[in-house]
N, C-alpha and C positions, 0 to 999 in steps of 0.2 A: 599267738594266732598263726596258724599254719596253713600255708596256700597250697592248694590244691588246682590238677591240670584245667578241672571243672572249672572253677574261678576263671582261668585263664580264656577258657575256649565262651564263659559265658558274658564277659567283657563286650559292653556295646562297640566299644572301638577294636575288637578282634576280626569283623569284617573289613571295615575302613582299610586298617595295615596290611592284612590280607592283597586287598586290593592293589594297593600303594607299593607295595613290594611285588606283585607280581608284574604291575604294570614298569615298575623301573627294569627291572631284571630282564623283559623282553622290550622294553627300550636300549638296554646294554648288549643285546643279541643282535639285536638290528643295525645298531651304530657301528658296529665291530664288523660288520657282516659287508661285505666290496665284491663282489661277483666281478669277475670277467667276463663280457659276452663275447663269442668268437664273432670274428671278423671278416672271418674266410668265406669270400662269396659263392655261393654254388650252384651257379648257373651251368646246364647242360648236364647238371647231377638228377640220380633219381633215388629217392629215399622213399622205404615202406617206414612204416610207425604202426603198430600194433596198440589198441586201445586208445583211440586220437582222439577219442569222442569228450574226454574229460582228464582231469588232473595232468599231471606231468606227459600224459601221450600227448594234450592237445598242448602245452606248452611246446613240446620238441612241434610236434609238425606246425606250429603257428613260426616259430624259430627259424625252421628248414626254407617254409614255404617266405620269410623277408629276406631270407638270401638267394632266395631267386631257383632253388629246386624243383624238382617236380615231386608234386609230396605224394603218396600213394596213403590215405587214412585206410585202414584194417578195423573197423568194427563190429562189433555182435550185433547193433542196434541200427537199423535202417532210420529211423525216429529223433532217434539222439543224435547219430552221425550227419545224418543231413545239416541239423541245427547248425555242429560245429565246422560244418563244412564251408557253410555261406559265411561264418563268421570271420572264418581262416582267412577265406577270399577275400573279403573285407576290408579285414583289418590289413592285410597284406599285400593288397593289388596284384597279386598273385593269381591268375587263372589258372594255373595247369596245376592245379591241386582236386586231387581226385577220392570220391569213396568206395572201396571195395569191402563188402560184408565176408565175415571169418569166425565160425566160433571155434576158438581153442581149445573146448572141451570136445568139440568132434573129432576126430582123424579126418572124416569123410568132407566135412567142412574145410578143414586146413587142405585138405588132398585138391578138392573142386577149389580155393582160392590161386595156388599155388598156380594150375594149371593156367587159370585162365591170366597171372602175370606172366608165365612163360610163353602166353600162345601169343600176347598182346608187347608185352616191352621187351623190347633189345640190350637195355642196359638197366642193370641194378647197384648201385652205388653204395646203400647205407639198409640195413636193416636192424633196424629197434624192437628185438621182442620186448614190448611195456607192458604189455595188455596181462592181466593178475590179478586171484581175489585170494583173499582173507575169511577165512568165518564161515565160507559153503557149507549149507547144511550136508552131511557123509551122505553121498550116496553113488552105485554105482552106474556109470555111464551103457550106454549103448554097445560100445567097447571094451567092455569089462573093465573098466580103469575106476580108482577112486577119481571124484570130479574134481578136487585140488591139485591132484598131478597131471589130473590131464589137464586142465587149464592152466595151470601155471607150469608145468617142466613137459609133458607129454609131447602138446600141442606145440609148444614153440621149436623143438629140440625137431618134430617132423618137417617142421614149415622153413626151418633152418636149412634142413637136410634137399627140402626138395629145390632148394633155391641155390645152394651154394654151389651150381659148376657155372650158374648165371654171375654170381656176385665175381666167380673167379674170372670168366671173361673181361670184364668190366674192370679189373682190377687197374689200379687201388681201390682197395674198398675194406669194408669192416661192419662187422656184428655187432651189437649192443645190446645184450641181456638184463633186463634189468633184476637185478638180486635184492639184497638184504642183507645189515649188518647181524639178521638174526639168525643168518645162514649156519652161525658158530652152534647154535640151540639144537640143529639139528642132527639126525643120524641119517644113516644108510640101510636101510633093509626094504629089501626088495619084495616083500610081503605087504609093506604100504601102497603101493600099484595098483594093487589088488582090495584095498581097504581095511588090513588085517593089521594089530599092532601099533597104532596110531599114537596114540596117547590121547590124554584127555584134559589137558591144555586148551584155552580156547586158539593159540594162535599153534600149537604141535605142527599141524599137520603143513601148515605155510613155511616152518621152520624148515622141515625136510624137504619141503619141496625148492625153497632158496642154494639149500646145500647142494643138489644136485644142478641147480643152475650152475655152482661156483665150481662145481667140480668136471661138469658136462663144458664148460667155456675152457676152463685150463687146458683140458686134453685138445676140445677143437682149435685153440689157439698154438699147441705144438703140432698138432699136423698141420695146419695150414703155414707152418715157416717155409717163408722161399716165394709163395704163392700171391703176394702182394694184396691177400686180405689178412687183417686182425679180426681178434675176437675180444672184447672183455666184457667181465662181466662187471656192474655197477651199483653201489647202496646211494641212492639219490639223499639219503639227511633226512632228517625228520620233516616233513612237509604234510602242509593240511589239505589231502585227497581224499575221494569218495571211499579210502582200503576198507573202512569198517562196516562199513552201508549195511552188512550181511550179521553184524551183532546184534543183539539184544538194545532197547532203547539207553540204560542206564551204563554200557561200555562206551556205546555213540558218545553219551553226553557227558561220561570223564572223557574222553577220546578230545573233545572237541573244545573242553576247558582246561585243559592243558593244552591244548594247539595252539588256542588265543594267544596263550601266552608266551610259548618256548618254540612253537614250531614257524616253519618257513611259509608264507602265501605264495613264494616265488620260486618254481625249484631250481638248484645249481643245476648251471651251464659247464658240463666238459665236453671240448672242444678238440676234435684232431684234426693236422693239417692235411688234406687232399693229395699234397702234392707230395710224389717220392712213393718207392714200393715199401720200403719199413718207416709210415709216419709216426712221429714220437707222437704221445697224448698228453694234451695239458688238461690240469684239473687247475678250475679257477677257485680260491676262496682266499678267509681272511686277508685279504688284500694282497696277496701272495699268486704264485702259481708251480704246479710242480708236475712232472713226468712222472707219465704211468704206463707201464712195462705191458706189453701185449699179454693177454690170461690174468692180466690182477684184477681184483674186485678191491673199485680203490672206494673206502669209506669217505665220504669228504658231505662234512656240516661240522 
């Protein structure tokens, strides 16, 4: 008698173990799993967050705003942002957390945001490009830009630019670009900008656009030596966020049945200290912690 995979897969107990195994295995994920939260209070600090509306942005400004910051939320959504705004407050006893609307797929957007932080606050402390999608249907912007570059490397790389002689004032201070460990997947041709050459991958064009984050932070993190701002850029770990919202329903929902089980509800906290012009960064995990070097894109889950 010979067993075949059929047999195997049609086994009334092949869900049961299914189950049973996946549920230990992200029980072994989660035991193992010791975050650090920083400590460092920051009170008198002003921090932008990009994308605060949901997933890991509103984690950071919910974060920023119980240490006592003054959070600046950057959303696309007037609707959604409000929601998390009251929530922020809330939960945080935090008043001076604020919403400013930003679409990063504009120039003209990030240009009109930019301004009106420079007309309004004196000091800029911490800036989080978070805000980034996945899966944009191709098409091109008002700007000639494909809309994954401009939203995710265009838009932030401007809004960096028009901000940072304010971050330098203020200094110490530091960048936060949020990347991807799949920034390795991507290339460089400057004909993707343009929407040419993409590939046709569902996550291609995210990939190249992470790379340019990892590669646009490294150089800004050597020019800015001396100047008492960092730059890095960051792969936050597998975490279960809205990134796939823009796929098809049947990627959503592998997407979301694998998160169940492998991925993070909480995303890691890395922390740098305030104080001192070249602050060391700690990355908090498996119960550990460790230094990460200004321009690294430090992988950590």
């Amino acid at each position: 008698m010979y067993l075949v995979w059929t047999d195997v897969f049609s086994h009334p107990l092949w869900a049961v173990s299914t189950v049973i195994l996946g549920l230990v295995l992200r029980s072994q994920r989660r035991g193992s799993w010791d975050p650090r939260a920083c400590l460092v209070q920051l009170k008198g600090k002003t921090a932008i967050v990009t994308g605060a509306n949901t997933g890991i942005g509103k984690f950071i400004a919910l974060d920023f705003a119980l240490r006592g910051a003054r959070v600046i939320m950057a959303c696309r959504s007037e609707a959604r942002g409000s929601v998390a705004l009251h929530e922020i407050r809330k939960r945080s006893g935090n008043a001076d957390v604020h919403l400013r609307l930003v679409d990063t797929s504009s120039l003209s957007s990030v240009r009109a945001f930019a301004e009106g932080v420079l007309r309004e606050e004196k000091e800029l402390h911490i800036l989080v490009n978070n805000a980034g999608a996945s899966g944009l249907p191709r098409h091109i912007t008002s700007d000639g830009l494909e809309v994954s570059f401009a939203t995710n490397h265009v838009g932030p790389f401007l809004l960096t630019n028009l901000l940072l002689d304010l971050l330098k004032q203020s200094a110490p201070a530091r960048i936060v670009n949020m990347s991807s460990m799949n920034h390795w997947k991507g290339k460089v041709d400057f004909s993707h900008f343009k929407g040419k050459n993409l590939g046709y991958t569902m996550d291609s064009v995210y990939n190249h656009t992470k790379l340019h984050n990892v590669i646009c932070t490294n150089e800004l993190a050597r020019r800015l030596e001396g100047t008492g701002v960092t730059a890095n850029s960051v792969h936050p770990g597998l975490v279960m966020t809205e990134i796939m919202r823009h796929y098809n329903f049947m990627v959503r929902f592998l997407f979301n049945m694998i998160g169940i089980f492998f991925f993070k509800f909480v995303p890691v906290i890395g922390s740098r200290e305030m104080e001192g012009e070249a602050a060391k960064g700690r990355i908090g995990f498996g119960g550990d912690q460790r230094d990460i070097p200004a321009g690294a894109c430090a992988t950590v889950f």
